[in-house]
C-alpha positions in Angstrom: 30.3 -22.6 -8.1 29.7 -19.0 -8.3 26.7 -16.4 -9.4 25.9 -16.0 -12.7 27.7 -13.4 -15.0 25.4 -10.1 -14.9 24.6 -7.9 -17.3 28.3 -5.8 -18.0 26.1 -2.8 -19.1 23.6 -2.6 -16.4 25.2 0.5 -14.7 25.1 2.2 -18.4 21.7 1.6 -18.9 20.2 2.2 -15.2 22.8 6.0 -15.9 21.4 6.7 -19.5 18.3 5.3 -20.3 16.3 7.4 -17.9 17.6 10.7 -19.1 16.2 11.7 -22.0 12.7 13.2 -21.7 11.4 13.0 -25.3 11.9 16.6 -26.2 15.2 17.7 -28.4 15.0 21.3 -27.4 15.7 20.2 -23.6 18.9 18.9 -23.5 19.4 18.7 -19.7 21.9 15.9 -18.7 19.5 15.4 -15.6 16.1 15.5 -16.8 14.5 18.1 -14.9 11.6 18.0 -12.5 7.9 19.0 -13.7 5.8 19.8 -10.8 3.4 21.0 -13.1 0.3 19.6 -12.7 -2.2 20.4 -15.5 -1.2 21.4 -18.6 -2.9 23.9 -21.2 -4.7 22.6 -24.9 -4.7 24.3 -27.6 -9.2 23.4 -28.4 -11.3 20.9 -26.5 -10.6 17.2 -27.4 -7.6 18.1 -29.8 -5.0 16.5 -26.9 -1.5 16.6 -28.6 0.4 16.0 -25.2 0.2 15.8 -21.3 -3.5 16.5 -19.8 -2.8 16.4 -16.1 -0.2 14.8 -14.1 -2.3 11.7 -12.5 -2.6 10.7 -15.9 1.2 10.9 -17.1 4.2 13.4 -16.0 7.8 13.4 -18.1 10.1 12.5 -15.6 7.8 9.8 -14.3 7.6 8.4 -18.1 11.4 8.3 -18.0 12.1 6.5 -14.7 9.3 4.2 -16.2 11.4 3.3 -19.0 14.3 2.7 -17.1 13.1 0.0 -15.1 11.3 -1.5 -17.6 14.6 -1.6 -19.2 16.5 -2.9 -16.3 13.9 -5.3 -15.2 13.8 -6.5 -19.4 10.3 -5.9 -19.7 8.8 -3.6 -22.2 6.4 -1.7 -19.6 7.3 -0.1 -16.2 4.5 1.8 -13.8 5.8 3.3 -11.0 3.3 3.8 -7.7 3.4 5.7 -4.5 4.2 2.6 -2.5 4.9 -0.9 -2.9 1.3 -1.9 -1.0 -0.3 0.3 -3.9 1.5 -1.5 -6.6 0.6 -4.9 -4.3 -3.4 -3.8 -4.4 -3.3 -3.0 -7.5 -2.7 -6.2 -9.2 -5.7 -7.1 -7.2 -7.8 -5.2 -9.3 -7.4 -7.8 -11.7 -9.2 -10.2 -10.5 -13.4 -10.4 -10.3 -15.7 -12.5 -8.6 -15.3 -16.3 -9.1 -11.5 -16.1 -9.5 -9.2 -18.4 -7.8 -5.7 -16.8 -6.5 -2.8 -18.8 -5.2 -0.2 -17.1 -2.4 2.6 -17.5 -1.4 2.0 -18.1 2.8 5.7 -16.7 4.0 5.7 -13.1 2.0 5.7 -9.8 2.9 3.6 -9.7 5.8 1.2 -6.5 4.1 0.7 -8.5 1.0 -0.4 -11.4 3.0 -2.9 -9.6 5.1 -3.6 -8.2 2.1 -4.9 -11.8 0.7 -6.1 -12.9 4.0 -8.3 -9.8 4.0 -9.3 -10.3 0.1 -10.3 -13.9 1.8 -11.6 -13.2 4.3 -13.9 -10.0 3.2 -15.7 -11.5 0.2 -16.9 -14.9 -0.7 -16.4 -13.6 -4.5 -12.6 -14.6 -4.6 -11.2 -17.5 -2.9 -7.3 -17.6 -1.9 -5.1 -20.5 -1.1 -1.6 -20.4 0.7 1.2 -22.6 0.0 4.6 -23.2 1.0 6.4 -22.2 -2.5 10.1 -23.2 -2.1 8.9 -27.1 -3.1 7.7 -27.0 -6.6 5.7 -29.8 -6.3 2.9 -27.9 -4.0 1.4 -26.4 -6.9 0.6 -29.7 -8.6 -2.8 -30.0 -7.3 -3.8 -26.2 -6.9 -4.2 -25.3 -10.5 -7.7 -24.8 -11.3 -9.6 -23.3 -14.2 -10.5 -20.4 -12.5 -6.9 -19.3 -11.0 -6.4 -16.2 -12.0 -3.6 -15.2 -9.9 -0.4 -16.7 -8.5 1.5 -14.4 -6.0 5.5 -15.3 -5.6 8.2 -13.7 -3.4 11.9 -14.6 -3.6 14.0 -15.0 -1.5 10.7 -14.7 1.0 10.7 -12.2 4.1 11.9 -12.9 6.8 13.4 -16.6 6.3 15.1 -16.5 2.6 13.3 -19.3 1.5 13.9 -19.2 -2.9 11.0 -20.1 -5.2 12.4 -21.9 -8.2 10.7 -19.9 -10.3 11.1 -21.4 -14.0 10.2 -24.5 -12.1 6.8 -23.2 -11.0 5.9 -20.9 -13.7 6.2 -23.7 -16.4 4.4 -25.8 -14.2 1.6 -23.4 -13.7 1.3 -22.3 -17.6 1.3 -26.0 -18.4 -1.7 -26.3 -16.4 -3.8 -23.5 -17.1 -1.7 -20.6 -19.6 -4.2 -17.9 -18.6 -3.2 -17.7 -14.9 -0.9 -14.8 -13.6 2.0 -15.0 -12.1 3.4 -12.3 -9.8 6.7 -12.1 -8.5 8.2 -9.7 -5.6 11.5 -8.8 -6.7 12.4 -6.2 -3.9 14.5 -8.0 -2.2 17.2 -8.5 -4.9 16.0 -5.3 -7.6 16.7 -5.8 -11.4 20.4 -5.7 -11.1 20.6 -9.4 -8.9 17.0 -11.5 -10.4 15.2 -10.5 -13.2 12.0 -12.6 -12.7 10.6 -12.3 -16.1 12.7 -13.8 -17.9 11.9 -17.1 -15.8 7.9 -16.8 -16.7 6.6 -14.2 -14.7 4.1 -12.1 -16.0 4.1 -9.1 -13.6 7.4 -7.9 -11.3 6.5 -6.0 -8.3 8.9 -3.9 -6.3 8.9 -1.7 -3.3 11.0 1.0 -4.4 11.2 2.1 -0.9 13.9 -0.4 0.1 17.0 -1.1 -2.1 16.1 0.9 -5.5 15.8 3.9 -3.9 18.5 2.6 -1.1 18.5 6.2 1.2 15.0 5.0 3.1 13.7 8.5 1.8 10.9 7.4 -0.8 8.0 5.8 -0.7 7.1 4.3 -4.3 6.5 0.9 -5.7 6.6 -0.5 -9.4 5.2 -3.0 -11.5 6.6 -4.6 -14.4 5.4 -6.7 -17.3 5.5 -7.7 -21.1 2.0 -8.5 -21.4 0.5 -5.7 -23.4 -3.5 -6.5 -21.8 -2.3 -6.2 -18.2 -0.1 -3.3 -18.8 -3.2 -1.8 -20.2 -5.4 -2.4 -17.5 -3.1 -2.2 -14.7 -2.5 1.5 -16.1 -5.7 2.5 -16.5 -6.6 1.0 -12.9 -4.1 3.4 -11.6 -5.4 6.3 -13.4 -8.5 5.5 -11.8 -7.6 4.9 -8.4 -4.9 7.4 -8.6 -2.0 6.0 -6.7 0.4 8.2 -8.5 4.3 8.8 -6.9 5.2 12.7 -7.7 7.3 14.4 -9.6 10.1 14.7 -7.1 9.6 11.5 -5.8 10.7 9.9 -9.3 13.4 12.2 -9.6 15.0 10.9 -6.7 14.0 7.2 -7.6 16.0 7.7 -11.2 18.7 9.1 -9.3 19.5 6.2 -6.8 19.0 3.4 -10.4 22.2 5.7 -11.2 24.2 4.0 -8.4 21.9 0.7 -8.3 24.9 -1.6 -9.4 28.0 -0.7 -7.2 25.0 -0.2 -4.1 24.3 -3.9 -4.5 27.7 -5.2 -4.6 28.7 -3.4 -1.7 25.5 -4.6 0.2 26.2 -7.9 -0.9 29.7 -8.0 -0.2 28.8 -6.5 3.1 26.2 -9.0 4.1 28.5 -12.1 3.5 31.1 -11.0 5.6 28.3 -10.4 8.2 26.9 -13.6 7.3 29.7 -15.5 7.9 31.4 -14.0 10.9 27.5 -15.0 12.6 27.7 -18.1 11.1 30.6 -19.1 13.2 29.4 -17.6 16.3 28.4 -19.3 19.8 25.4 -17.2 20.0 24.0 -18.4 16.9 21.8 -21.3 16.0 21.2 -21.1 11.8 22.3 -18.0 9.4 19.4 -17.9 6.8 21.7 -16.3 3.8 20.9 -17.5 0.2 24.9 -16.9 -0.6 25.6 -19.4 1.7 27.1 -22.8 1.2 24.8 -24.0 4.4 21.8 -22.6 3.0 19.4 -25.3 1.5 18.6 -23.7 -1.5 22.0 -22.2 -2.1 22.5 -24.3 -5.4 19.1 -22.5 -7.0 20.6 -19.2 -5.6 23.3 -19.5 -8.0 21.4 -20.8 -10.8 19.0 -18.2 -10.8 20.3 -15.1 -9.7 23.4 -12.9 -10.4 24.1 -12.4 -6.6 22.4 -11.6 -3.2 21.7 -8.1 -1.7 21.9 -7.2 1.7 18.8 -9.2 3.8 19.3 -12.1 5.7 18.4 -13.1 8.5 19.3 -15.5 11.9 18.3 -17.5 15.0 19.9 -17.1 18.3 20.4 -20.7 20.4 18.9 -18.9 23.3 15.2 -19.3 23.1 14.0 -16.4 24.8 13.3 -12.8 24.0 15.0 -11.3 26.7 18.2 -12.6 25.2 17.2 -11.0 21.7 15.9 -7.6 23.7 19.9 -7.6 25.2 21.2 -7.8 21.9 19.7 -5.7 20.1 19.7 -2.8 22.7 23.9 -3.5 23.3 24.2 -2.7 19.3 26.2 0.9 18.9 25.9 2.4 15.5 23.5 -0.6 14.4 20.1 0.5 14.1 17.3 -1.3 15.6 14.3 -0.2 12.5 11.7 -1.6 10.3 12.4 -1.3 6.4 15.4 -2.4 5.0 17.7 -1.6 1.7 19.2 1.8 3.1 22.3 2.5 3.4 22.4 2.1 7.1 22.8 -1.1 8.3 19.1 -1.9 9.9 18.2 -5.0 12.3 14.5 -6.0 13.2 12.7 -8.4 15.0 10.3 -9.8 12.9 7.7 -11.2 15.4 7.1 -7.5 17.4 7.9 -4.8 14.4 5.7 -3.4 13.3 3.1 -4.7 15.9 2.6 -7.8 14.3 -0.9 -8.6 12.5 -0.1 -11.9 11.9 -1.2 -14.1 14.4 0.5 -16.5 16.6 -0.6 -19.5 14.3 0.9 -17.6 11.0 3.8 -16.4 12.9 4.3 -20.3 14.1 3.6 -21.2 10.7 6.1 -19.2 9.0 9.5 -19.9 11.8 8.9 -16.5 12.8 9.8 -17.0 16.4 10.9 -14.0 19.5 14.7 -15.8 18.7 14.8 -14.8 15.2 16.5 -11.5 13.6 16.2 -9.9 10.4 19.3 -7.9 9.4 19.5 -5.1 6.2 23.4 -4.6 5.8 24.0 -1.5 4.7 26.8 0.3 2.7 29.3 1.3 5.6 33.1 -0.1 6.3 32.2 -3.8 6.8 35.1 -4.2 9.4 32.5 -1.9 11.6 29.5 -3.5 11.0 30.9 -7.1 12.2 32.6 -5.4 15.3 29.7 -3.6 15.8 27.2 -7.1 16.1 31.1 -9.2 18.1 30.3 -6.9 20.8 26.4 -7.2 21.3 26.7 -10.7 21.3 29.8 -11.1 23.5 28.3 -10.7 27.1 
């Protein structure tokens, strides 16, 4: 079995929806950057465009309507980070609300829960273990507003079956939310709301910008009240990406497609050569045949980027310390989706807030690395890992 055919005019759309600004006397192939930030009116309350550049900016509206496009939604907000677009789907909720999380995401958007938990008794979250379906049988409640997914999760690559769950969830109470982190897999390889979900995230930082030089993060949704409210929130709150930031951002969606084939392509041959390795206890790769969840991989996505992640058979973090510091051109970094080719280990970077119960919880263990294949000759990239394993 194999992916599922993609969309064959994703790289036209991601190229030439995003460049056209609104205005036919500016004709720029590249729409051009407005750093402007206030802009003049002709009398007092007669607004006939742009007010001032929290509240909208031209090149931001286009890279808006590019990933709405790409993501098949009909609304887009770009943020300044990922954790801003994470807290602001927060702002949702209000006191008596019930929200469901996913326990093995994105470290900051768990802390981010724990610490919505933990902080007032006004919202209560539960966690669950979201790759088996059947966990959110009994969770539902009247009052759950929220439902929090990632797939594949960070660091492990467990998948969420997510027309599974969200039909399950809207079955039992159709006013709940449902979020979905798509960063790991961007537009091009899941488009989670066409399974159910109501709001995609993204951290634009990592593979949608793909040059680890932009912060920004994005949300996502065809539900015309939380498009509303989640942009007036931001308005509000004011976590706003600039002008140049979304310049840049529209630029890399240009080159979105052939960057995710070649980090895919990339990550396989990475995956595999480990696989087969003396060193190496389990290879956690969606695209694989040994992965567990490998058949809902290809059932519900159109391929796998460049993170995966694997154990080492010796226990011990001296072992993993060796490794790592015998890699050459390999770079030992937190973040991922660049075009360098990035390894991490999950349970000390960044100085780990979870503690050693979550971390247990979760398989994060002092054996376990987290690799971002990036973009370069893939020949190097497996030499590169041969020789700080062979010792």
């Amino acid at each position: 079995m194999a992916y599922q055919r993609n969309n064959p005019s994703f790289s036209s759309d991601a190229i030439h929806l995003g460049s056209n600004i609104g205005n036919p006397t500016i004709r720029d192939v590249v729409p051009p950057i407005f750093l402007a930030t206030t802009y003049e009116q002709d009398l007092p309350l007669d607004v006939k465009g742009l007010i001032y550049t929290r509240l909208g900016n031209p090149i931001r509206y286009c890279l808006q309507n590019c990933l709405a496009k790409l993501e098949d939604t009909k609304h887009s907000l770009v943020l300044s980070s990922g954790m801003a677009a994470a807290t602001l789907v927060t702002k949702l909720l209000q006191k008596g609300d019930h929200v469901i999380a996913q326990k093995d995401i994105f470290y900051g958007i768990f802390n981010l829960f724990k610490r919505l938990n933990k902080e007032t008794d006004e919202i209560e979250v539960t966690f669950v273990d979201a790759s088996d379906s059947d966990n959110f049988k009994n969770l539902i409640r009247k009052n759950t507003k929220l439902v929090w997914l990632e797939t594949p999760t960070n660091p492990l690559m467990k998948m969420v079956d997510l027309q599974t769950v969200t039909s399950l969830i809207k079955s039992q109470n159709p006013s709940t939310i449902i979020a979905c982190d798509n960063t790991f897999l961007t537009p091009y390889f899941q488009r989670p709301a066409n399974l159910g979900v109501d709001i995609v995230m993204h951290s634009c930082t990592k593979f949608i910008v793909g040059h680890s030089d932009v912060l920004m993060g994005a949300l996502c949704t065809n539900n015309e009240d939380i498009y509303t409210k989640l942009k007036n929130d931001q308005i509000f709150y004011g976590p706003v990406p600039s002008s140049f930031d979304c310049y840049l951002v529209l630029r890399s969606l240009k080159t979105l497609e052939i960057r995710m084939q070649r980090h895919m392509s990339n990550a396989l041959e990475l995956a595999t050569f480990l696989e087969q390795h003396p060193m190496i206890e389990k290879v956690f790769h969606p695209g694989l045949q040994s992965h567990s969840q490998h058949e809902l991989s290809l059932k519900q996505c159109y391929g796998h980027s460049g993170i995966f992640s694997f154990y080492i058979k010796d226990h011990n973090i001296e072992t993993t310390n060796k490794i790592v510091s015998r890699l050459r051109f390999i770079k030992l970094a937190d973040s991922l989706g660049g075009a360098s080719t990035t390894i991490k280990i999950p349970s000390l970077m960044p100085p780990s807030t979870l503690t050693e119960e979550d971390k247990k919880a979760q398989g994060i263990t002092s054996w376990l690395l987290r690799v971002s294949v990036g973009l370069e000759n893939p020949g190097d990239i497996v030499d590169d890992m041969k020789q700080a394993l062979d010792f």
